[in-house]
Each structure stands twice: as C-alpha cells, then as structure tokens.
C-alpha positions, 0 to 999 in steps of 0.5 A: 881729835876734839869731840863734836861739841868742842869742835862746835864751840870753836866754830863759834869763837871762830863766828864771833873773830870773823863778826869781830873782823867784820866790824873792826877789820883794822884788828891786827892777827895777833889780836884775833890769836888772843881773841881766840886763845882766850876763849878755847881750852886747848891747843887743838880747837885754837888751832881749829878755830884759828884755821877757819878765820885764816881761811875766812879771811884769805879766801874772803873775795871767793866765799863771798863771791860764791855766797853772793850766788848762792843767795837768791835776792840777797848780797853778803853786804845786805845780809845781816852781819850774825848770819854773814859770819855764820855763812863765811865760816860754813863756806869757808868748810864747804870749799876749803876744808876736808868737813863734809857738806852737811856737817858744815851746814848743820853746824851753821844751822846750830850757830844761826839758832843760837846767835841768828834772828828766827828767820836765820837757820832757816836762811843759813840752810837754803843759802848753804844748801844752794851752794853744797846743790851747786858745788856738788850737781844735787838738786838744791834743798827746797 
C-alpha cells in the first residue's frame, strides 16, 4: 500500500483531472488517463487517483446534491472552481469509499492550503464537517 504522502500527492492530481474536467468537460476518458499517468509514479496512486475522478464524475449530481446542503448560503456553482474540486474528491471519500471521514477532511483540508484562498481550509472543513456531522448524527464542528 502507498505511504500517506503518495497518497496525498494523487488526491492532488486527482484535484487538479476534476478542476480540469470542470473547465473543459469535453475532455475524453483517455485524456484524463494520461493526464493522471503523466503525473504519478506508479501503477497503484494511478489507480487511486484514477478511481477518485471515475468516482467524481459518476456520482457527480449526488456529491454535489449532498455539497449543496451541506454549505450554508453557498451552491457548488457559486463556490470557487479550487475549493469546488477539493470538495468533490473529499465527498467523493466520505460517501463512496472506504477512507475514514476524517482522513478524507484532513486531506482536503491540506489541499485547500496548498491550492485554496486564505479562507478556503477553513470553508472546506465546515463544509466536510457538515457533511460527515449530517451522514454520521454528530454534532457538526462549530
């Protein structure tokens, strides 16, 4: 299994393919597979990243169904297109994958340091926390 670095660095290649698809959605599969080859050393974090954009890109009407409820005053079409991508691939973890909730959270907390706005970890936490509060019946973070 790839060490938890690796594994960061797919989530953001996987950012990057989703912020990609999100400004150019004509872009073919194919594409997005080299996108992603191209970036990532080793057949496992292609794998990773590949299944977080599949999964994206799938279930994108219910991650941003369940993203629309979970941010207070704001719409996925609203929200800036770094933050948007963060958020997709971090819900894509919470509700389809096996990543536990707060992994998921931390990791997009990291990305939207890295590639967000000042405001954006702090956004991406309350926005994920929301949603792991509301999938799980905790209370939501304050």
């Amino acid at each position: 299994m790839a060490t938890m670095p690796h594994r960061r660095r797919a989530r953001e290649v996987a950012v990057q393919a989703i912020y990609l698809l999100d400004l150019h959605p004509e872009q073919s599969p194919a594409f997005v597979s080299r996108f992603l080859a191209g970036r990532l050393h080793g057949a496992a974090l292609v794998a990773f990243a590949q299944s977080l954009v599949d999964g994206v890109v799938a279930h994108r009407e219910e991650i941003d169904a369940a993203l629309d409820a979970a941010a207070e005053r704001w719409r996925v079409s609203r929200m800036a297109a770094t933050d948007r991508a963060i958020l997709r691939i971090a819900t894509e973890e919470l509700l389809h994958t096996a990543v536990p909730g707060p992994v998921a959270i931390d990791e997009a907390i990291e990305l939207a340091r890295r590639y967000g706005s000042a405001d954006s970890p702090r956004f991406v936490a309350g926005v994920l926390g929301r949603l792991l509060a509301d999938r799980t019946g905790a209370p939501a973070p304050a």
